[in-house]
N, CA, C, O and CB atoms as a CASP TS submission, in Angstrom:
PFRMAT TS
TARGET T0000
AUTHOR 0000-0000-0000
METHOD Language model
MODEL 1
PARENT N/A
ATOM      1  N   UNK     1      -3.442  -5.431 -10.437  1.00  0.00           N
ATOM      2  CA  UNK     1      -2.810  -5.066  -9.185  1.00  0.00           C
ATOM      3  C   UNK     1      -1.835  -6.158  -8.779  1.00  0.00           C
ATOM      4  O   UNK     1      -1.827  -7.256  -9.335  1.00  0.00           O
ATOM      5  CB  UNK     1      -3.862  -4.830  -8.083  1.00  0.00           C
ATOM      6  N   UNK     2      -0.910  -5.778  -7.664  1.00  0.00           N
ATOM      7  CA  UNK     2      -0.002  -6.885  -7.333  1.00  0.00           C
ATOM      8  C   UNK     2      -0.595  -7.484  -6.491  1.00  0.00           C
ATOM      9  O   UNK     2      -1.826  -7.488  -6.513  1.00  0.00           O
ATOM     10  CB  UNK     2       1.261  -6.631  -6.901  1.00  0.00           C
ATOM     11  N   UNK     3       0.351  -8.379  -5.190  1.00  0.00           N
ATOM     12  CA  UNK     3       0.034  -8.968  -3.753  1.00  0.00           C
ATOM     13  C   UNK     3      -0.518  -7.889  -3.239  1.00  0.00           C
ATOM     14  O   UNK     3      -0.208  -6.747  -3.578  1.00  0.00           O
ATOM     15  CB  UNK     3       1.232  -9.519  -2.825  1.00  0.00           C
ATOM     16  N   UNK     4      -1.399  -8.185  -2.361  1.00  0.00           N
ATOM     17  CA  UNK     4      -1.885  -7.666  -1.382  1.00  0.00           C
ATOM     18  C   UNK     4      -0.597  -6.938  -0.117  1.00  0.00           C
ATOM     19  O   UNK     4      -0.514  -5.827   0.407  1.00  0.00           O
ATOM     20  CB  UNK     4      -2.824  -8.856  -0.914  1.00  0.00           C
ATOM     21  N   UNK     5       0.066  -7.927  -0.032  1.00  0.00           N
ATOM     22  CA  UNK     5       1.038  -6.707   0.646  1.00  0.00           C
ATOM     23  C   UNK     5       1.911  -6.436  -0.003  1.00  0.00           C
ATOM     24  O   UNK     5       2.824  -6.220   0.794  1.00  0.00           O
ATOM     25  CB  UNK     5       1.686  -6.874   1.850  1.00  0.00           C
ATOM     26  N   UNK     6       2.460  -6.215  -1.500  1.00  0.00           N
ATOM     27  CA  UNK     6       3.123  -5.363  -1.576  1.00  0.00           C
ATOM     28  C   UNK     6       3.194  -3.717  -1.459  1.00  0.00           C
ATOM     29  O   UNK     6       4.280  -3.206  -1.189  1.00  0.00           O
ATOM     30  CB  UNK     6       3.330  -5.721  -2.284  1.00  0.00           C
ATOM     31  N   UNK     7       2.246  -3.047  -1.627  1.00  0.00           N
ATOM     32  CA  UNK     7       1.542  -1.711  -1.077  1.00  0.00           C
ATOM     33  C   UNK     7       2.319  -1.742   0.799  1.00  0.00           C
ATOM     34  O   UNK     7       2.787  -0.806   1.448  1.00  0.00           O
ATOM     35  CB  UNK     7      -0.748  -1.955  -1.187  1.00  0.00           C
ATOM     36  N   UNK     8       2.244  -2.447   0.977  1.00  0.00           N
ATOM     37  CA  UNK     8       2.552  -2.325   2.725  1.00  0.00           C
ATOM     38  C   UNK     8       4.162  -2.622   2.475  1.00  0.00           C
ATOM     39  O   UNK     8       4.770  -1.805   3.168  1.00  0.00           O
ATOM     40  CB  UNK     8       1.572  -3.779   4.021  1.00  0.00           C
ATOM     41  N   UNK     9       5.024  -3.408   1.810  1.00  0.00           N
ATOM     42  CA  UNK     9       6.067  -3.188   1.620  1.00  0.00           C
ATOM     43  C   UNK     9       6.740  -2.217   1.333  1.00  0.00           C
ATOM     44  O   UNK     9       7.750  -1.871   1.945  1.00  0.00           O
ATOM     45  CB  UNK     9       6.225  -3.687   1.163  1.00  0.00           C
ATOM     46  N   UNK    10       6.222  -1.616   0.290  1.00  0.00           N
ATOM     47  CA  UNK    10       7.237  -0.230  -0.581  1.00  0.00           C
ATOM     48  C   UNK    10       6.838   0.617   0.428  1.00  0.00           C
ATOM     49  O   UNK    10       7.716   1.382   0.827  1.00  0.00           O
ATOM     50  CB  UNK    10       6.786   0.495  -2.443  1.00  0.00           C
ATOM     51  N   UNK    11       5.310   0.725   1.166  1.00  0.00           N
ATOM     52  CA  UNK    11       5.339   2.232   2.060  1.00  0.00           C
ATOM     53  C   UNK    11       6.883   1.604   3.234  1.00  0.00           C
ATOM     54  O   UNK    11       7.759   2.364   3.647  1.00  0.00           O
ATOM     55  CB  UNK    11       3.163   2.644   3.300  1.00  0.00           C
ATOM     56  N   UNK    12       6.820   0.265   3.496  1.00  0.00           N
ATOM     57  CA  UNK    12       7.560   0.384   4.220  1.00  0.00           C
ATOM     58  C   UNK    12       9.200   0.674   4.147  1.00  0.00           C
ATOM     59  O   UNK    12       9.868   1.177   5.050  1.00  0.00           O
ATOM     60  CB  UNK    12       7.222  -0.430   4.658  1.00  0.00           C
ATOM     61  N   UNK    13       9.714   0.198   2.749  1.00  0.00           N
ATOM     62  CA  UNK    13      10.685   0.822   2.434  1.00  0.00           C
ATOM     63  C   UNK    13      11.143   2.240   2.458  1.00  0.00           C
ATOM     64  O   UNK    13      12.241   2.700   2.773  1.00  0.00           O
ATOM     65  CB  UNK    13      10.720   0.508   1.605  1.00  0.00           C
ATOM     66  N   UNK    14       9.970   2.876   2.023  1.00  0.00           N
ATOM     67  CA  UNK    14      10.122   4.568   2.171  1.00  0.00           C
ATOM     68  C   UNK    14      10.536   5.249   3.473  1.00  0.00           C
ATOM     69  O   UNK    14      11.430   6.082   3.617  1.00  0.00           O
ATOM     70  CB  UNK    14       8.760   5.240   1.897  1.00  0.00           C
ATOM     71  N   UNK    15       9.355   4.511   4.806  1.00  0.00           N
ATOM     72  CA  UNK    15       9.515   4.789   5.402  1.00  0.00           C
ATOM     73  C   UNK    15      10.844   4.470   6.069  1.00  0.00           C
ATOM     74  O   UNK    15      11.002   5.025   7.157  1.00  0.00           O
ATOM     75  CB  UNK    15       8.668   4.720   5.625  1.00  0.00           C
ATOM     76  N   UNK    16      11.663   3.824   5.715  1.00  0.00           N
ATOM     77  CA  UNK    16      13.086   2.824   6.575  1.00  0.00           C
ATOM     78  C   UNK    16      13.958   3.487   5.842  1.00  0.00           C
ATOM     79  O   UNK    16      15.086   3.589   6.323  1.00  0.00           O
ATOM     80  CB  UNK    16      13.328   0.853   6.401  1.00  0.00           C
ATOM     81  N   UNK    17      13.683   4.139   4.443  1.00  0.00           N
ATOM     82  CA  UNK    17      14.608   4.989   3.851  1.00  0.00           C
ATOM     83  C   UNK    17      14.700   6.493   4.081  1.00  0.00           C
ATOM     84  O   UNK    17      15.772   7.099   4.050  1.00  0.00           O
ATOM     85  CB  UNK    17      14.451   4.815   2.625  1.00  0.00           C
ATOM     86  N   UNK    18      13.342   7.147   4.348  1.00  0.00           N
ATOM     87  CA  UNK    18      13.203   8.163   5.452  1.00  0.00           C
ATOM     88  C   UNK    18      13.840   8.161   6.397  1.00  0.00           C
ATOM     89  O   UNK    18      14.432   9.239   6.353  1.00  0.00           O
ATOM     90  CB  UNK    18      12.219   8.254   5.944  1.00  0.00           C
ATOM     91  N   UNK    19      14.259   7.430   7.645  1.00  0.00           N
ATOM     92  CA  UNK    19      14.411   7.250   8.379  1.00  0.00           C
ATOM     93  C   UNK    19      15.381   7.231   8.524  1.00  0.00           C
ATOM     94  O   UNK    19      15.834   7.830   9.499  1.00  0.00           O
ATOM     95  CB  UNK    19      13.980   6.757   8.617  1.00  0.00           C
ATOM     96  N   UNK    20      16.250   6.528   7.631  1.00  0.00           N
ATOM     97  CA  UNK    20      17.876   6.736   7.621  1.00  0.00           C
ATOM     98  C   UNK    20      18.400   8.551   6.620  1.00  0.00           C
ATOM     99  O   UNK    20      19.539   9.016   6.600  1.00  0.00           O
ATOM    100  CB  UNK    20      18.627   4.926   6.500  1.00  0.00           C
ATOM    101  N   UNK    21      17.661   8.922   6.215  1.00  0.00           N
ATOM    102  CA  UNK    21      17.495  10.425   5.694  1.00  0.00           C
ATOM    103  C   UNK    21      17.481  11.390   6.975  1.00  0.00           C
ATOM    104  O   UNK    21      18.249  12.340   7.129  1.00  0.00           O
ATOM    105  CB  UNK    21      15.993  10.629   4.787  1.00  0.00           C
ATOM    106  N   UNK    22      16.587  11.030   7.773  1.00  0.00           N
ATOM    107  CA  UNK    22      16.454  12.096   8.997  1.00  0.00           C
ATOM    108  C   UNK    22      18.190  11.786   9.774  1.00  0.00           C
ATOM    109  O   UNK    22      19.204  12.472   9.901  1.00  0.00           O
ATOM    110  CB  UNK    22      14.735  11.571  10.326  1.00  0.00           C
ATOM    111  N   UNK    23      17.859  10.623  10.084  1.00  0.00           N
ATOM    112  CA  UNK    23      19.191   9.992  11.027  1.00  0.00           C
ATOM    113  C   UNK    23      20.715  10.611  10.055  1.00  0.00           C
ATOM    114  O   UNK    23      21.758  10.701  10.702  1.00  0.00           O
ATOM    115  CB  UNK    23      19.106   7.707  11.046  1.00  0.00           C
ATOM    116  N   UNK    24      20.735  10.941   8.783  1.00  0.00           N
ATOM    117  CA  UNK    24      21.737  11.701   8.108  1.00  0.00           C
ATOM    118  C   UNK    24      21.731  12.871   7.967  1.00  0.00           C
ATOM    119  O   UNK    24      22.844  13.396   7.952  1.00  0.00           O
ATOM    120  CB  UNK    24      21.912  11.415   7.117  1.00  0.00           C
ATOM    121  N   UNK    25      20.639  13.685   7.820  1.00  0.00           N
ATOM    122  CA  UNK    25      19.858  14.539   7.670  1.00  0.00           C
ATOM    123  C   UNK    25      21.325  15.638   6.721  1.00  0.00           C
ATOM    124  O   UNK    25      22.333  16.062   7.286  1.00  0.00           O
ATOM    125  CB  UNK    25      18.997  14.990   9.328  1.00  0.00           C
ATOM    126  N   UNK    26      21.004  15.823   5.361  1.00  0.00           N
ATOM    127  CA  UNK    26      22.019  16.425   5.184  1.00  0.00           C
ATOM    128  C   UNK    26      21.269  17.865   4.932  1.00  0.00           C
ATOM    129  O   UNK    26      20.056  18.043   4.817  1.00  0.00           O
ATOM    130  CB  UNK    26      22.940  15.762   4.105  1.00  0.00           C
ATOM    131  N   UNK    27      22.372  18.896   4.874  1.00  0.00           N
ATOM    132  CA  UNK    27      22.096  20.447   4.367  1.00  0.00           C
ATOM    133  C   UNK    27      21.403  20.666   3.353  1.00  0.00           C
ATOM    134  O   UNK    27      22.119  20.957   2.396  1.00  0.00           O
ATOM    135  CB  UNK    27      23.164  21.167   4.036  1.00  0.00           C
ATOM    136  N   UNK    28      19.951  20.657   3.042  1.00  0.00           N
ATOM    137  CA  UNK    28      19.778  21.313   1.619  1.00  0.00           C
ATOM    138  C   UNK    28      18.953  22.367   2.009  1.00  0.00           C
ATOM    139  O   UNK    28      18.441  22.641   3.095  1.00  0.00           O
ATOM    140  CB  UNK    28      19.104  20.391   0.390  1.00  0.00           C
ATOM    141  N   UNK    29      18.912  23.061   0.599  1.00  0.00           N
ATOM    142  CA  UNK    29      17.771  24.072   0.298  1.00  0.00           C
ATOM    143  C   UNK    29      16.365  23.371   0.421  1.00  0.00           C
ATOM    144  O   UNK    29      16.046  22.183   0.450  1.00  0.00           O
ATOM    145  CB  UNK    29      17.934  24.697  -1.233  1.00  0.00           C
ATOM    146  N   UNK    30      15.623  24.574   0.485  1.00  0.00           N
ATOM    147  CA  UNK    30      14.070  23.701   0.822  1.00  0.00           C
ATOM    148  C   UNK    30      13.646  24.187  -1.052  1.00  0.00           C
ATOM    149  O   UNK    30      13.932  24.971  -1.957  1.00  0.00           O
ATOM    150  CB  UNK    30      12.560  24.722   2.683  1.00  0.00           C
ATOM    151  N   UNK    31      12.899  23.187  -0.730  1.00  0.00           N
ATOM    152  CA  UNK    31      12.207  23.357  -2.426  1.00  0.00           C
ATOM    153  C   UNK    31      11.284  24.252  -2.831  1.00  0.00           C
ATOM    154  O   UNK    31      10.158  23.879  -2.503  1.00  0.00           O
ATOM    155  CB  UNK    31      11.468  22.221  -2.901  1.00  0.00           C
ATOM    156  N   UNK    32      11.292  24.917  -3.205  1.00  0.00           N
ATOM    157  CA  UNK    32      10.700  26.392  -3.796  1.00  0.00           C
ATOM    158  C   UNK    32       9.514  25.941  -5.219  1.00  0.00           C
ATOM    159  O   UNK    32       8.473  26.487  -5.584  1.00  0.00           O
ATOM    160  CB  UNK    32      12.385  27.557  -4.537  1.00  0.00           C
ATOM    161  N   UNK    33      10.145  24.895  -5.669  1.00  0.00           N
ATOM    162  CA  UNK    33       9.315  25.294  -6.813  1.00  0.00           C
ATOM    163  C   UNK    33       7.964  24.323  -6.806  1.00  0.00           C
ATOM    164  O   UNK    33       7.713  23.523  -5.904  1.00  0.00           O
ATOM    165  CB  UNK    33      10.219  25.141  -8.250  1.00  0.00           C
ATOM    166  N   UNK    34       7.286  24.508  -7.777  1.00  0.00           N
ATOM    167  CA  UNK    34       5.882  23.326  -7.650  1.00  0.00           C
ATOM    168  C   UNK    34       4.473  23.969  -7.040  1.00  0.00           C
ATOM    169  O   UNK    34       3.330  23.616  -7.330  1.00  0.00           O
ATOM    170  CB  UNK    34       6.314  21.912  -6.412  1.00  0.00           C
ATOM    171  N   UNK    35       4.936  25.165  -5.978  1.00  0.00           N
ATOM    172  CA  UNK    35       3.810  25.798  -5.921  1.00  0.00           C
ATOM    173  C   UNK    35       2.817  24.962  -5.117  1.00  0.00           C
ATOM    174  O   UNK    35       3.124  23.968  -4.458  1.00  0.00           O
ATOM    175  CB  UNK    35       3.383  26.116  -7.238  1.00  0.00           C
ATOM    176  N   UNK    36       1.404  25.556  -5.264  1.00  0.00           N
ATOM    177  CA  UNK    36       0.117  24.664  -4.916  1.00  0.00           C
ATOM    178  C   UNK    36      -0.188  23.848  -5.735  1.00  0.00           C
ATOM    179  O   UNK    36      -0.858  22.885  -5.361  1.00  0.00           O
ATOM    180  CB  UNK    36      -1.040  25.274  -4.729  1.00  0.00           C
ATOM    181  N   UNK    37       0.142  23.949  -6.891  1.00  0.00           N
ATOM    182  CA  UNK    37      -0.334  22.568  -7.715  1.00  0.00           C
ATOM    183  C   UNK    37       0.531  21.189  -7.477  1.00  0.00           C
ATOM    184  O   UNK    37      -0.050  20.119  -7.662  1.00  0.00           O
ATOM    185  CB  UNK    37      -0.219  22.879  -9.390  1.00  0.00           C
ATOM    186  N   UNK    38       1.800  21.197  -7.103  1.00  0.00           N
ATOM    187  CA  UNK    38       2.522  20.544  -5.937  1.00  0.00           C
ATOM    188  C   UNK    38       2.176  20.056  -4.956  1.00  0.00           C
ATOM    189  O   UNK    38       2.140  18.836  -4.792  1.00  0.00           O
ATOM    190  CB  UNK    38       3.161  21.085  -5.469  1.00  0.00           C
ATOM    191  N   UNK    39       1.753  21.155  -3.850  1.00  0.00           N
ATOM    192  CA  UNK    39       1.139  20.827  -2.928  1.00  0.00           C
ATOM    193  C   UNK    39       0.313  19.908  -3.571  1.00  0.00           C
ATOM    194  O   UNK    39       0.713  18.748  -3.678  1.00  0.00           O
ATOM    195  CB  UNK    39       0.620  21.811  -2.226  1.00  0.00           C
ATOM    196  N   UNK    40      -0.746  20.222  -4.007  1.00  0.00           N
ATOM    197  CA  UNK    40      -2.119  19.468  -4.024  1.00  0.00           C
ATOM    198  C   UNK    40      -2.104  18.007  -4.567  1.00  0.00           C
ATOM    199  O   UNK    40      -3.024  17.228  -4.314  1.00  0.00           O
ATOM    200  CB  UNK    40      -3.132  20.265  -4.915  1.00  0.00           C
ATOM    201  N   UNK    41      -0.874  17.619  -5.429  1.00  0.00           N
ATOM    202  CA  UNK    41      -0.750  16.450  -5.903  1.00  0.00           C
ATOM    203  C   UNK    41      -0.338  15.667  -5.007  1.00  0.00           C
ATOM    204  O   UNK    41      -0.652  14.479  -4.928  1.00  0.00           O
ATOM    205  CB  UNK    41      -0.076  16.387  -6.882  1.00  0.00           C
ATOM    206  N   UNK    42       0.815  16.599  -3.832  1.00  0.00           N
ATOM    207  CA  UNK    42       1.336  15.711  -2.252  1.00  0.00           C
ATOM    208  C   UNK    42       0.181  15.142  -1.678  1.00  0.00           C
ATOM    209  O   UNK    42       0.158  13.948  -1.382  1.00  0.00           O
ATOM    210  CB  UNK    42       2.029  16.752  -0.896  1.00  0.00           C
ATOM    211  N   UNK    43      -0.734  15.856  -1.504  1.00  0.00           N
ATOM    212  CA  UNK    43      -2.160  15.789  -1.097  1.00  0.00           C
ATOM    213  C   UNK    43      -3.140  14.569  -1.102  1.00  0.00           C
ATOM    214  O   UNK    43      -3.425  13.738  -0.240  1.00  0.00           O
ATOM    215  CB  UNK    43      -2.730  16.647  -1.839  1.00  0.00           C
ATOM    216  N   UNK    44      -3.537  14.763  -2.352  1.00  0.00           N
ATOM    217  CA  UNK    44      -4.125  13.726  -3.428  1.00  0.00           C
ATOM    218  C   UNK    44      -3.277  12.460  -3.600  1.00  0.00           C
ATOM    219  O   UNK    44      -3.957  11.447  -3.763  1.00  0.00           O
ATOM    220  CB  UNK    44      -4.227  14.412  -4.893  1.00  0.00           C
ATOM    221  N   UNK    45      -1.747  12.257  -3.601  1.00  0.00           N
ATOM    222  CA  UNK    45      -1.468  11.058  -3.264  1.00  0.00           C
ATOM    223  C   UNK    45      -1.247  10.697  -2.131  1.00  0.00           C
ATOM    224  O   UNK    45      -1.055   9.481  -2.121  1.00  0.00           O
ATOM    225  CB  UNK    45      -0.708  10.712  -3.780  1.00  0.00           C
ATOM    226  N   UNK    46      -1.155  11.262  -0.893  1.00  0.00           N
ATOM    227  CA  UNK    46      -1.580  11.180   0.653  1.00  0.00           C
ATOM    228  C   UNK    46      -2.561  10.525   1.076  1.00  0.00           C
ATOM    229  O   UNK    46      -2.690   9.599   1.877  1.00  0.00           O
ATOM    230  CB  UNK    46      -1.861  12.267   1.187  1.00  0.00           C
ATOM    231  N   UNK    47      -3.667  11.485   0.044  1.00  0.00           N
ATOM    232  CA  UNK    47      -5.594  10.731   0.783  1.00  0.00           C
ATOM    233  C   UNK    47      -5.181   9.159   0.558  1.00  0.00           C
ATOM    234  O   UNK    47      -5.247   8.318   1.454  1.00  0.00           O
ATOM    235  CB  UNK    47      -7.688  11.228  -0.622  1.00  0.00           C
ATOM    236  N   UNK    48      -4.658   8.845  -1.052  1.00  0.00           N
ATOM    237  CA  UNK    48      -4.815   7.506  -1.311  1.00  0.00           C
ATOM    238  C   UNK    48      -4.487   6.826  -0.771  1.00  0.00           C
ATOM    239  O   UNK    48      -5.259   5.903  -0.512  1.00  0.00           O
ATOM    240  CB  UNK    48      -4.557   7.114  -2.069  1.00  0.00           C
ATOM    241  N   UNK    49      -3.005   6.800  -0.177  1.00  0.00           N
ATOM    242  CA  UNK    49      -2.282   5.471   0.355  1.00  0.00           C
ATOM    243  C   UNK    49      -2.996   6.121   2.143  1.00  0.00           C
ATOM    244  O   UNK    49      -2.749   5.334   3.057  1.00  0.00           O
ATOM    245  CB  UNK    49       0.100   5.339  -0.032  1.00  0.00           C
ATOM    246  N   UNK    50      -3.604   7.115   2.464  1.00  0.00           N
ATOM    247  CA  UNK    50      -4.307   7.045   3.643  1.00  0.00           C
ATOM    248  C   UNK    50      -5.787   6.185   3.522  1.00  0.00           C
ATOM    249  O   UNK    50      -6.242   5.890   4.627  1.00  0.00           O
ATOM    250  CB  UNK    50      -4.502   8.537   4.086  1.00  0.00           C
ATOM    251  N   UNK    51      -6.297   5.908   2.794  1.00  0.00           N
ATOM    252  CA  UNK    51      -7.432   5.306   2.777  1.00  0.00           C
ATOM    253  C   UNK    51      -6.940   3.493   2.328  1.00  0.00           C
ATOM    254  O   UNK    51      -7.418   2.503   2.883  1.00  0.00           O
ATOM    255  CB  UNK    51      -8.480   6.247   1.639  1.00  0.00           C
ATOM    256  N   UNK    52      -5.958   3.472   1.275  1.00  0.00           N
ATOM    257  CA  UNK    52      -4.809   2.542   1.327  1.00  0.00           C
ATOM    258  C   UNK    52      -4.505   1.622   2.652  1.00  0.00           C
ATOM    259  O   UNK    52      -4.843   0.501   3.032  1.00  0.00           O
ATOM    260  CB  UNK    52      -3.631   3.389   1.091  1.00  0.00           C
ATOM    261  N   UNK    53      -4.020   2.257   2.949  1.00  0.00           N
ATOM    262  CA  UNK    53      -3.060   1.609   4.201  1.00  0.00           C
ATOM    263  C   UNK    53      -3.271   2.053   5.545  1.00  0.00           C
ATOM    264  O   UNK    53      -2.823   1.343   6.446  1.00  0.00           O
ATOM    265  CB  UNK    53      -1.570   1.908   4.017  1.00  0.00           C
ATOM    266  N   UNK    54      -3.795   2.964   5.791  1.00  0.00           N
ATOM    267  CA  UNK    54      -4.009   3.865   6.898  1.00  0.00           C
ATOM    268  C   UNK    54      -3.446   4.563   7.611  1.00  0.00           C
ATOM    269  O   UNK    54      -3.788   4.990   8.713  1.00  0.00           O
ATOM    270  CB  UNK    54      -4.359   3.548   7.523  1.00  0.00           C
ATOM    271  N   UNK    55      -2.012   4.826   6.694  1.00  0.00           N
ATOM    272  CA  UNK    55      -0.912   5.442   7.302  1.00  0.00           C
ATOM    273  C   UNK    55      -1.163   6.598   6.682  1.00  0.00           C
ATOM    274  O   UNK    55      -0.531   6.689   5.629  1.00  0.00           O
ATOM    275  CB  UNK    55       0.481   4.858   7.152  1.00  0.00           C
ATOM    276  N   UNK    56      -1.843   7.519   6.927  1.00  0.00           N
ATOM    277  CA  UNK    56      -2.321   8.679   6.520  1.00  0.00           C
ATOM    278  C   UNK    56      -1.180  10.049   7.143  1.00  0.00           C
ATOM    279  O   UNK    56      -0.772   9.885   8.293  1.00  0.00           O
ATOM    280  CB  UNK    56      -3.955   8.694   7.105  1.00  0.00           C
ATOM    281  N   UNK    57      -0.752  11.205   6.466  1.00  0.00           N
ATOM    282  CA  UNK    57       0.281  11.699   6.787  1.00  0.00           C
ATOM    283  C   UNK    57       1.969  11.592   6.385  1.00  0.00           C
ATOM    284  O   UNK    57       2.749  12.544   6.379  1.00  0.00           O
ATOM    285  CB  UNK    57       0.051  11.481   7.736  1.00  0.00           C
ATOM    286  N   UNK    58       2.303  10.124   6.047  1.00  0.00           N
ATOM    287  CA  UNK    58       3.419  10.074   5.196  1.00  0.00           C
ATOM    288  C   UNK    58       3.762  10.903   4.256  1.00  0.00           C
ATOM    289  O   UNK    58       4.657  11.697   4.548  1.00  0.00           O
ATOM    290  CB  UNK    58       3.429   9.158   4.673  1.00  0.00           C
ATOM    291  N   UNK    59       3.308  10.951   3.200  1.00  0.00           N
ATOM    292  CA  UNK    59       3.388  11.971   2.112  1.00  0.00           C
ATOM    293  C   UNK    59       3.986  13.007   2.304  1.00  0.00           C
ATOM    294  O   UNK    59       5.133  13.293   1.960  1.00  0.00           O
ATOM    295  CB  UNK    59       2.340  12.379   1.698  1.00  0.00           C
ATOM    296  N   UNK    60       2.739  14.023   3.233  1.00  0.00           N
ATOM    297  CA  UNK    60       2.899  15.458   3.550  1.00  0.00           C
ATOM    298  C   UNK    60       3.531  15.808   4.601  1.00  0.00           C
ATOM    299  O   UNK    60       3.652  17.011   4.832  1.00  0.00           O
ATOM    300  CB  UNK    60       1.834  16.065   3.659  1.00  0.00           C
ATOM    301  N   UNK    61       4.104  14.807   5.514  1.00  0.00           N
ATOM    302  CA  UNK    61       4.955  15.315   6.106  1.00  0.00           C
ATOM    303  C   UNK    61       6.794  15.212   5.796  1.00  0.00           C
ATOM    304  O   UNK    61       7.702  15.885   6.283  1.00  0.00           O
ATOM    305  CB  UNK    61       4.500  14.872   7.205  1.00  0.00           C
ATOM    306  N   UNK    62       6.825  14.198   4.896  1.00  0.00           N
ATOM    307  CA  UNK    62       8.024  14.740   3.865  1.00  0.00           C
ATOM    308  C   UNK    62       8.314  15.520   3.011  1.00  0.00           C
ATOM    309  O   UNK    62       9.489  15.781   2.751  1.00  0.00           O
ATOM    310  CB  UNK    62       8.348  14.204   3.288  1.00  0.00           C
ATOM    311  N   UNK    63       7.341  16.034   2.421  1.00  0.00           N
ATOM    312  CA  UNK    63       6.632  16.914   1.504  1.00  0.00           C
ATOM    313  C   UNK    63       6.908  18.079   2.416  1.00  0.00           C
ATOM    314  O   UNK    63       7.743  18.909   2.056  1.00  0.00           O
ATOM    315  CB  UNK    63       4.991  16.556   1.112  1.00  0.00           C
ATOM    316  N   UNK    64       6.216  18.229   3.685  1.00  0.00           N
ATOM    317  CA  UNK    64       6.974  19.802   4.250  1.00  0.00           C
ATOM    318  C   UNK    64       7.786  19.797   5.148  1.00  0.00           C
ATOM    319  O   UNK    64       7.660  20.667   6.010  1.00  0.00           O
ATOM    320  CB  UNK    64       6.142  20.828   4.830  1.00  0.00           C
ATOM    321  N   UNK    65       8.974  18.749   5.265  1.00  0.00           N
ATOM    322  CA  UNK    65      10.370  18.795   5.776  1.00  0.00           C
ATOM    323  C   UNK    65      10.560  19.158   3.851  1.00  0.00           C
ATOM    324  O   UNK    65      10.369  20.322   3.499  1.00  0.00           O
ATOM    325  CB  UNK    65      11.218  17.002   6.818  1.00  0.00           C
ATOM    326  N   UNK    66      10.846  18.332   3.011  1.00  0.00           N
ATOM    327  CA  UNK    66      11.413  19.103   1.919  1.00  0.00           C
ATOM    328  C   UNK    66      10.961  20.364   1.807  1.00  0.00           C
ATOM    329  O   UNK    66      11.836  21.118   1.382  1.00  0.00           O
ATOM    330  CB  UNK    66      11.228  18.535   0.739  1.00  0.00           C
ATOM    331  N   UNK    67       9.579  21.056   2.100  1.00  0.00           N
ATOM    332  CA  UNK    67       9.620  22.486   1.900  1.00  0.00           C
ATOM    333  C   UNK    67      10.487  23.624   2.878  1.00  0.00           C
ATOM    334  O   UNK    67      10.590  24.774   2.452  1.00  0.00           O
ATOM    335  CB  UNK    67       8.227  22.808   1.953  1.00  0.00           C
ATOM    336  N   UNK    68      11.030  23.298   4.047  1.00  0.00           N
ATOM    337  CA  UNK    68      11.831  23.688   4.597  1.00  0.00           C
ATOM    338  C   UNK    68      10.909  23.521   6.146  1.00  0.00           C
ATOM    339  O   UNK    68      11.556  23.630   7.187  1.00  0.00           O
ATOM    340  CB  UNK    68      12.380  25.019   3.940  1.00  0.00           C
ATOM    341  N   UNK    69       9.833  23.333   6.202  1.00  0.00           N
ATOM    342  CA  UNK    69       9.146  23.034   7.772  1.00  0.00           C
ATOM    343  C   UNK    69       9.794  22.570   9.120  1.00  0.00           C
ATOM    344  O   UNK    69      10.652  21.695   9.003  1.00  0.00           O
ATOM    345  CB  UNK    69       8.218  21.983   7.636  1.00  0.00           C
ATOM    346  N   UNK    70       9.548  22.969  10.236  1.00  0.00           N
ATOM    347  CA  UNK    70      10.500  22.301  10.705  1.00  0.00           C
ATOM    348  C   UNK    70      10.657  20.567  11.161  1.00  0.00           C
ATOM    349  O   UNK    70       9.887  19.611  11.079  1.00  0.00           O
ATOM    350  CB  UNK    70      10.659  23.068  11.626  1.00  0.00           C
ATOM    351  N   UNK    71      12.061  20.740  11.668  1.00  0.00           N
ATOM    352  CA  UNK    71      12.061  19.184  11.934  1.00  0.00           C
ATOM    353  C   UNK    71      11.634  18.176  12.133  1.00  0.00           C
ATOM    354  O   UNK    71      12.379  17.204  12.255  1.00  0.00           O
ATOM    355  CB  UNK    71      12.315  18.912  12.365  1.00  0.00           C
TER
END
């Protein structure tokens, strides 16, 4: 494994790169393909970095703005 906070770094990059994604927010299609077995992998790497870090919800809620969910 690495440092101890690097795990708290990269979520935090994501999240600061999210963030400037919403704040641009461009036109796309929502993603169609992947199904539930998709889903469930959004899922399953969700629980982790929620039991991780405790930022539980990251994942899946980018996961269903890319599925077309709303804003």
């Amino acid at each position: 494994m690495g440092k101890p906070g690097q795990l708290a770094r990269w979520i935090g990059v994501l999240l600061i790169v999210y963030g400037l994604y919403g704040l641009a927010r461009p036109v796309v299609n929502p993603v169609i393909a992947g199904g539930a077995p998709a889903d469930a992998a959004i899922g399953f790497f969700n629980g982790i970095n929620g039991a991780m870090t405790g930022l539980a919800g990251i994942f899946v809620t980018i996961w269903c703005g890319l599925r077309g969910g709303p804003a």
